[in-house]
N, C-alpha and C positions, 0 to 999 in steps of 0.2 A: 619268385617274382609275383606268381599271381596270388598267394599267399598275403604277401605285404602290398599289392592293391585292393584287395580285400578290406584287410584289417585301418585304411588310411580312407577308405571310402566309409566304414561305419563310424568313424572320430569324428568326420565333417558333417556326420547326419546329427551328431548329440548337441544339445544346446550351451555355447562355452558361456559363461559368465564374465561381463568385463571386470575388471578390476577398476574401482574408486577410490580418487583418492581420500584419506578421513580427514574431517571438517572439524575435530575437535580442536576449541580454542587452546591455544597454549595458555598457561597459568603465569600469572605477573610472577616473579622470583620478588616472593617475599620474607622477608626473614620472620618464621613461626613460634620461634624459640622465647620471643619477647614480648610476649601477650597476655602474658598470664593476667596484669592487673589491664583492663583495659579502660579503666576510669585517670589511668596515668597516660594515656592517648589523646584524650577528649579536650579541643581545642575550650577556655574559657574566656567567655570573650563577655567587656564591658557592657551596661544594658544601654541601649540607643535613645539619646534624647530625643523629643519631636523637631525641635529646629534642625538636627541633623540628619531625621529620617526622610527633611522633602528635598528644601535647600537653606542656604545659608540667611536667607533673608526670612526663612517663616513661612509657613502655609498662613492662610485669610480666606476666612468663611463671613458674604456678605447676609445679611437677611434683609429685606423689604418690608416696610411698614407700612400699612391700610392706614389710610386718613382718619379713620374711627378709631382706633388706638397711638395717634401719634397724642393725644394729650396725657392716657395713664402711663404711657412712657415715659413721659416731661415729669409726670409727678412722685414715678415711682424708680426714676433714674439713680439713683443712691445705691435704692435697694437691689438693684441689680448690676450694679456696676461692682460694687462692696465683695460679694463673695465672687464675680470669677476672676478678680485682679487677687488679692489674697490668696485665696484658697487654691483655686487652679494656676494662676500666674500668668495668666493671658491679659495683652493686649485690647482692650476694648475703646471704640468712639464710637459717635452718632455722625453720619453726616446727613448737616438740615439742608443742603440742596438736593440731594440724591433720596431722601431719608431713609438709609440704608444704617442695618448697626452692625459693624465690623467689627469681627475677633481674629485676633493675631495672634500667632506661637511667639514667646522670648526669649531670650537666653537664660531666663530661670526655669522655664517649663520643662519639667520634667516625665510629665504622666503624657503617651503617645495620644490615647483617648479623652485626655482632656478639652480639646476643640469641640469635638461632637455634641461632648455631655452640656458642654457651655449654649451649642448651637440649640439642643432640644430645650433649653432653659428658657432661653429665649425666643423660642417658636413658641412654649407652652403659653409663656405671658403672652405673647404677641395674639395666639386661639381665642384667648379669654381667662384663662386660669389667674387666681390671686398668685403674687411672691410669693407667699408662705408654701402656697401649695407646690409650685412650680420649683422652688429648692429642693424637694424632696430626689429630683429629679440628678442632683449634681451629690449627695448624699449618698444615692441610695443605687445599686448598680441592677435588680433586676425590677425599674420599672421603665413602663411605655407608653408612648401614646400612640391611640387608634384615633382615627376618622373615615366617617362615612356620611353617607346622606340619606335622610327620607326615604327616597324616590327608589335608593338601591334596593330597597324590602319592596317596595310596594308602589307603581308610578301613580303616584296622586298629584290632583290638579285644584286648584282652587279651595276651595270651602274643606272639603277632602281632608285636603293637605293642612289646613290650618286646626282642623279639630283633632287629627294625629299630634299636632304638636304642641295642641293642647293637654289633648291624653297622658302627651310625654312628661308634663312639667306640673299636673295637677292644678289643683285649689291652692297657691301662694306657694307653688312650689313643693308643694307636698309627698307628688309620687316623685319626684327627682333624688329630692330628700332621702328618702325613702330607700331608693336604686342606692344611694352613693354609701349608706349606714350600714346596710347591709353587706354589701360587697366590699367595704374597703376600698373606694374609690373616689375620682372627685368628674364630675360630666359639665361641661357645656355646651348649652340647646344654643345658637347662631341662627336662627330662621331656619332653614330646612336642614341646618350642617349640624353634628353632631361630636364631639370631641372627647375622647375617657383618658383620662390618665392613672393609673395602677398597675398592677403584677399581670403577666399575661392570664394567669389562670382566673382571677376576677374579672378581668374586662371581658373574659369569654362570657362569664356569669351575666354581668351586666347587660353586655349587646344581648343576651339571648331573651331578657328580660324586656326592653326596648323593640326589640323585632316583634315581640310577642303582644306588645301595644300597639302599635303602628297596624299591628293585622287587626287588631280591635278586640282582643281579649281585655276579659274586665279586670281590673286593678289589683282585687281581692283575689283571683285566679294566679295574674302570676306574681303577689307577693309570696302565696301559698310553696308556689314550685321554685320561688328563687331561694327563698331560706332553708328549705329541704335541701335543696341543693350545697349552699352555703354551708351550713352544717356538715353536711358530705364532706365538701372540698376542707372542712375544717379541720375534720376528725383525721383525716388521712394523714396531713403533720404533726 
């Protein structure tokens, strides 16, 4: 007896382990036999128009018109009206009490990103940019438009400010000229706003070249380091 109190006294002294229970998920019962091809799985499904991707009536992007461009709108309304009915298949008016210019999806529109492209077309005209140029935009899939201002480089005030933006656009437009030849770009000076349209890897060229006037480097300086440059970005493609 004292034997077996002994031996039930040293059991209660060792540390027992509880027992857990295991958390391994069960596996779905699937049948693995029929997989071999697994491109005969693969749901193929129709590609989604834009009228069908918002709702049935069309998404409608309005834009706003500045009074200082409601006349080359009136004059150049053809020219922009023409390719995004055609080409993209969108919906376009003007309304003259809101002056607002509306694009619509249709039942022909087929490309999802065709709104956008139509919207930046007509933001570019609306900036300042010619038609000719601002088509490039509905054409062409890796270009963009940057804006910025003056004041973001450098806060100038008065007299300051007006010979920076002299600096920017030279003798009859010369160092502008100049900016847009080299880099493959097209810029609009707006009084202190600034506007580029091109590939991102030029407009970096461009603004780096404009930041570098605005701080009041001489002309000859940074056409030296923009075409080095340009050369660089050229050779690499």
């Amino acid at each position: 007896m004292e034997t077996e109190k002994g031996t039930h006294a040293e059991n209660t002294d060792e540390f027992i382990q509880p027992k857990t229970k295991s958390r391994k998920r069960k596996k779905p019962d699937t049948d693995t036999n029929d997989i071999s091809d697994p491109s005969l799985k693969r749901p193929h499904f129709q590609p989604l128009k834009a009228v069908a991707s918002t709702s049935s009536k069309g998404e409608i992007r309005r834009i706003q018109i500045p009074s200082h461009r409601y006349t080359p709108l009136q004059k150049d309304w053809l020219k922009i009206f023409t390719p995004i009915v055609e080409n993209l298949k969108l919906n376009v008016r003007f309304v003259a009490k809101k002056r607002q210019v509306e694009i619509k999806t249709g039942r022909e529109t087929d490309d999802i990103g065709a709104l956008q492209r139509a919207e930046d077309f007509v933001k570019a005209f609306i900036l300042g940019f010619e038609v000719d140029d601002a088509l490039a935009l509905l054409r062409l899939d890796h270009l963009y438009l940057e804006s910025f201002d003056v004041t973001d480089v450098k806060p100038l005030k008065g007299d300051h400010l007006a010979r920076a933006i002299g600096r920017l656009a030279g003798k009859n437009g010369k160092t502008k000229f100049t900016i847009e030849n080299v880099t493959t770009t097209r810029i609009v000076l707006a009084d202190s706003k600034i506007h580029i349209l091109g590939s991102y890897q030029n407009i970096q060229i461009a603004r780096r070249a404009i930041c570098n006037l605005i701080l009041g480097s001489a002309p000859s300086k940074v056409y030296g380091q923009m075409r080095t440059v340009a050369t660089r970005a050229a050779s690499r493609f």
